[in-house]
C-alpha positions in Angstrom: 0.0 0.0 0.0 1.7 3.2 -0.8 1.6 6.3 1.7 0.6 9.8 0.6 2.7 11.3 2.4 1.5 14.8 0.9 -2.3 13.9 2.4 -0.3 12.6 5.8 1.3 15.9 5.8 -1.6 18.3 4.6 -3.8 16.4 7.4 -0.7 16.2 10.2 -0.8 20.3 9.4 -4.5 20.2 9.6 -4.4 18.4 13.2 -1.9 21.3 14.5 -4.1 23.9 13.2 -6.9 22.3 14.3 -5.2 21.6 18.1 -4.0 25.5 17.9 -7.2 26.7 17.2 -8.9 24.6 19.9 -6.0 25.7 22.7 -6.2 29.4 20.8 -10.2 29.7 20.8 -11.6 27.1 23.3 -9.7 25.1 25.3 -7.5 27.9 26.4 -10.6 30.1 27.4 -12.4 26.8 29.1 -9.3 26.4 31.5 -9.7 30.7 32.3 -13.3 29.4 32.7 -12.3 27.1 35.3 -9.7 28.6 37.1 -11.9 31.8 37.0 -14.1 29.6 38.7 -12.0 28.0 41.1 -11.4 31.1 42.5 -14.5 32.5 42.8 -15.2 29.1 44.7 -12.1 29.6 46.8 -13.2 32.9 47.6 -16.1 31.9 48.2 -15.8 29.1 50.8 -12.8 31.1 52.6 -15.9 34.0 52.5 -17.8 31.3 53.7 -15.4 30.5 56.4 -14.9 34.2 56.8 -18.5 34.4 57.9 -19.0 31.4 60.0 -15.8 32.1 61.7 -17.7 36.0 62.6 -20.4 34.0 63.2 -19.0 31.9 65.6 -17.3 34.6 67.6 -20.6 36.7 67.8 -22.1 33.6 68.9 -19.8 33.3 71.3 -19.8 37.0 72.1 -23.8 36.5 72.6 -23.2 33.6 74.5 -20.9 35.5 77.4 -23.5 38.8 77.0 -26.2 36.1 77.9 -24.0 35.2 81.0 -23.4 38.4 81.9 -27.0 39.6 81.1 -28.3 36.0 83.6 -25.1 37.3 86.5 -26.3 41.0 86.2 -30.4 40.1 86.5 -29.8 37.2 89.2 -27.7 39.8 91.2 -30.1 42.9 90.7 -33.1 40.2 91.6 -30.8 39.2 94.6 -30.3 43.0 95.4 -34.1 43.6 95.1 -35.1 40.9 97.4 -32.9 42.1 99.7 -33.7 45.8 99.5 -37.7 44.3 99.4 -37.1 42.6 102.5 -35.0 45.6 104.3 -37.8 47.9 103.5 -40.9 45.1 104.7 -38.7 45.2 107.7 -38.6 48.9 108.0 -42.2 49.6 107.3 -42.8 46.6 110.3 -40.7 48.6 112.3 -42.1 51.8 111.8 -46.0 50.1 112.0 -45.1 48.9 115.4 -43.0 51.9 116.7 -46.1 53.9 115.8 -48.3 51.1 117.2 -46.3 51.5 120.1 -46.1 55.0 120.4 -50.4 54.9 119.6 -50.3 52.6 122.9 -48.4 54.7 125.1 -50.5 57.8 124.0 -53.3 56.1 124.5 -52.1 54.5 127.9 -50.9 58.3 128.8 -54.2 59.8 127.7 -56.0 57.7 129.8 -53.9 58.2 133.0 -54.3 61.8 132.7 -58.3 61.5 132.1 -58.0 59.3 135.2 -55.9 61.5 137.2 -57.9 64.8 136.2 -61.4 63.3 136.9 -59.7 61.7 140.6 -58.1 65.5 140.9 -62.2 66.7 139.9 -63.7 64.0 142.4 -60.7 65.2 145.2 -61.3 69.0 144.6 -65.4 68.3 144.7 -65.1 66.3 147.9 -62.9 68.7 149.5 -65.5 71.3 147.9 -68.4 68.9 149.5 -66.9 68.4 152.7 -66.0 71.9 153.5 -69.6 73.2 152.5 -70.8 70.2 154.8 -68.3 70.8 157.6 -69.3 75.1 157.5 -72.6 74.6 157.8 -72.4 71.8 160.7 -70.0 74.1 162.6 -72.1 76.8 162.4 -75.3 74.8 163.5 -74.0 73.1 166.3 -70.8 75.2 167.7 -71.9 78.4 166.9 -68.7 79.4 165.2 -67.4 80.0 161.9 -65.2 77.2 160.1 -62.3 79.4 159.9 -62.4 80.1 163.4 -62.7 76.3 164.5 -59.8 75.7 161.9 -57.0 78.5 163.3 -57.8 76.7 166.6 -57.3 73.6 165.7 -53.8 74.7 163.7 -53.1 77.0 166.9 -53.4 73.5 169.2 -51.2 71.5 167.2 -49.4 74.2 167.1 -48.7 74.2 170.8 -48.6 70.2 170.8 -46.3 69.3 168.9 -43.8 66.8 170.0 -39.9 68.0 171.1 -37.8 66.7 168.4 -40.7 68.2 165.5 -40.3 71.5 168.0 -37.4 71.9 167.9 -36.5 71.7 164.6 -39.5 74.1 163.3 -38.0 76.2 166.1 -34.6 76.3 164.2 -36.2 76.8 161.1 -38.7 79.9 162.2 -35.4 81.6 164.3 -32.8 81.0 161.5 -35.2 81.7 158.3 -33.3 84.7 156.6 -37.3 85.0 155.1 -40.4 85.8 157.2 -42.5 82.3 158.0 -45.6 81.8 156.0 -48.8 81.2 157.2 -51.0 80.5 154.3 -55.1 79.8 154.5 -57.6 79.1 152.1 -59.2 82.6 153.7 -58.0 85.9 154.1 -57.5 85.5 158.3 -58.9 88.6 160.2 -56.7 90.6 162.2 -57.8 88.9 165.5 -56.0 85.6 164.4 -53.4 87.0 163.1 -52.2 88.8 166.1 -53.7 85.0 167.7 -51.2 82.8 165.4 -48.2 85.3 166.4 -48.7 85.3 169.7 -48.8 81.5 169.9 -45.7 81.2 167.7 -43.8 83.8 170.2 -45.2 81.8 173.2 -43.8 78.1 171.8 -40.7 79.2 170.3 -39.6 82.1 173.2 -38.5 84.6 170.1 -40.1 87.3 168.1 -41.1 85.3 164.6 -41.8 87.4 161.7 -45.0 86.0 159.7 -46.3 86.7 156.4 -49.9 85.5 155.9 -51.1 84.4 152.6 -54.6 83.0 150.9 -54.5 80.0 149.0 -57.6 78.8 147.5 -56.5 75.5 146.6 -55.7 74.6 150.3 -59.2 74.2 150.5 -60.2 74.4 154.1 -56.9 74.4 155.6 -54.1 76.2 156.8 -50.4 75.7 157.2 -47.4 77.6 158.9 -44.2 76.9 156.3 -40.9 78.0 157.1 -37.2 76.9 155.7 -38.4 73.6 154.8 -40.8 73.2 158.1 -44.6 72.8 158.0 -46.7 72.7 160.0 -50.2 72.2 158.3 -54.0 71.3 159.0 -56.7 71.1 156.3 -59.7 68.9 155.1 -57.2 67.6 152.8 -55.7 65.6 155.2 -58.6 63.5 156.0 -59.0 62.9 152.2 -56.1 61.8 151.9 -56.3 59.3 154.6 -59.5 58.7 153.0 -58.1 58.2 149.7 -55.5 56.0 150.8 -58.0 53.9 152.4 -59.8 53.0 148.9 -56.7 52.6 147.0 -55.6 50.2 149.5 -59.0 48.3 149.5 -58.9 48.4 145.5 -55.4 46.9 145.8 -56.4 44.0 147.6 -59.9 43.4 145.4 -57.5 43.7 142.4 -53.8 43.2 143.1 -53.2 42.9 139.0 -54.2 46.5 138.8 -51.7 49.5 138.7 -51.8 52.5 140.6 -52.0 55.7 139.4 -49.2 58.2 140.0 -49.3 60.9 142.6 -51.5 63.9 141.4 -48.9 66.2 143.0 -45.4 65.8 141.5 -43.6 68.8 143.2 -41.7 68.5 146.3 -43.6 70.0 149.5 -41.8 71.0 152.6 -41.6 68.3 155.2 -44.4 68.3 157.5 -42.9 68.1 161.3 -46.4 66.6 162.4 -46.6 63.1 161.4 -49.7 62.0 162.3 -53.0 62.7 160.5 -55.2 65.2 162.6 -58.1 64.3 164.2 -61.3 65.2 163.1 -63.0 68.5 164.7 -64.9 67.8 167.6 -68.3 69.9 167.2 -70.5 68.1 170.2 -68.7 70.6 173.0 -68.6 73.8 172.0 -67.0 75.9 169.9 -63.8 76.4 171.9 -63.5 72.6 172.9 -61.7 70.7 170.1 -59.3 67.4 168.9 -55.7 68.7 168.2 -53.1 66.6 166.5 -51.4 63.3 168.4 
């Protein structure tokens, strides 16, 4: 068989045209094709990776702001409980300090009701009694209350015991003031000049008297001097009186509380101790009880 070796050459030449043309026009632009596209895949997957590594971290960013959002609300909710309880506390305190302070008020109210209705019931008694005692004296002795009352202060006066005596005598002679006689009537002049003689008698000195009214005494009188006294008044007997009831009331009700004294303020001592004896108006009106 004999080669052609011009057709082997013309179609050798063909194939390298052929092979140029397809590297020149398409394979050449197929592989740019492909690496073009390679690379937009790279970039793509290391965007990709780019992104999920961003994702990641603000996942994980998220993840600690979650902690830190669950610390921060369990420790303001701790806080709040805490400043919730403080201030229920508070406001309990407060509600019974004012409960307490209601109570006391209350409590104090009501002693001084008590005590300024048993200072109205004293001052009516004494009132009672002295309007009861005036108008029996002048009945049956024939002479005033006043005068019956100087008497009786004039014989305790004279009766007292030594040691009470003598130290009112001290008293009346060392006095750099003038001794006070104080009644719950203006005295006339005739017991005046009475009540100093008797104190010049007792005491062997000239005492210098002031005399004084006082209302409140009611029915009484009293010689005060440096801390002496020497008193008598209806008062006394309702106090005895009064002491009497409160005593009795104690015993009926030993849970109960006494009231305070109605008289806070320190009185002079009183040099006769016992409690005067009532007036005696059955003899006369110059015949009369004094003091033990």
């Amino acid at each position: 068989m004999l080669i052609d070796w011009f057709t082997v050459g013309a179609q050798a030449l063909n194939f390298i045209i052929l092979v140029w043309l397809l590297k020149r026009y398409l394979y050449k632009p197929i592989l740019n094709a492909v690496d073009a596209r390679e690379k937009r895949i790279a970039a793509e997957l290391s965007d990709a990776d780019a992104k999920k590594a961003e994702a990641k971290k603000e996942r994980d960013e998220f993840q600690q702001k979650n902690e830190a959002f669950d610390q921060q609300r369990a420790a303001l909710l701790s806080k709040a409980t805490q400043e919730a309880a403080a201030e229920r506390q508070r406001l309990l305190d407060e509600a019974r300090k004012a409960a307490d302070d209601l109570s006391a008020k209350r409590a104090e109210t009501l002693r001084t009701e008590v005590d300024s209705l048993d200072q109205a019931i004293l001052q009516r008694t004494q009132s009672e009694v002295f309007a009861i005692a005036r108008k029996a004296l002048t009945d049956l002795a024939g002479a005033s209350l006043e005068e019956r009352i100087c008497d009786v202060f004039l014989d305790r006066l004279r009766n007292i015991d030594a040691e009470s005596k003598a130290g009112l005598g001290k008293a009346l002679t060392t006095a750099s003031e003038p001794a006070v006689v104080r009644s719950a009537f203006d005295l006339p002049q005739a017991q005046h000049a009475a009540i100093q003689k008797a104190l010049n008698e007792t005491f062997s000195a000239d005492i210098h008297v002031r005399f004084e009214a006082a209302p409140k005494l009611i029915s009484g009188i009293e010689l005060v001097s440096n801390g002496q006294k020497v008193a008598w008044s209806v008062a006394d007997y309702l106090g005895a009186l009064k002491k009497g009831v409160n005593d009795l009331l104690k015993k009926a009700a030993p849970a109960a509380k006494t009231n305070a004294p109605l008289d806070a303020k320190p009185e002079p001592k009183d040099v006769t101790k016992a409690v005067p004896k009532p007036i005696d108006t059955d003899s006369g009106p110059n015949n009369h009880e004094h003091a033990a």
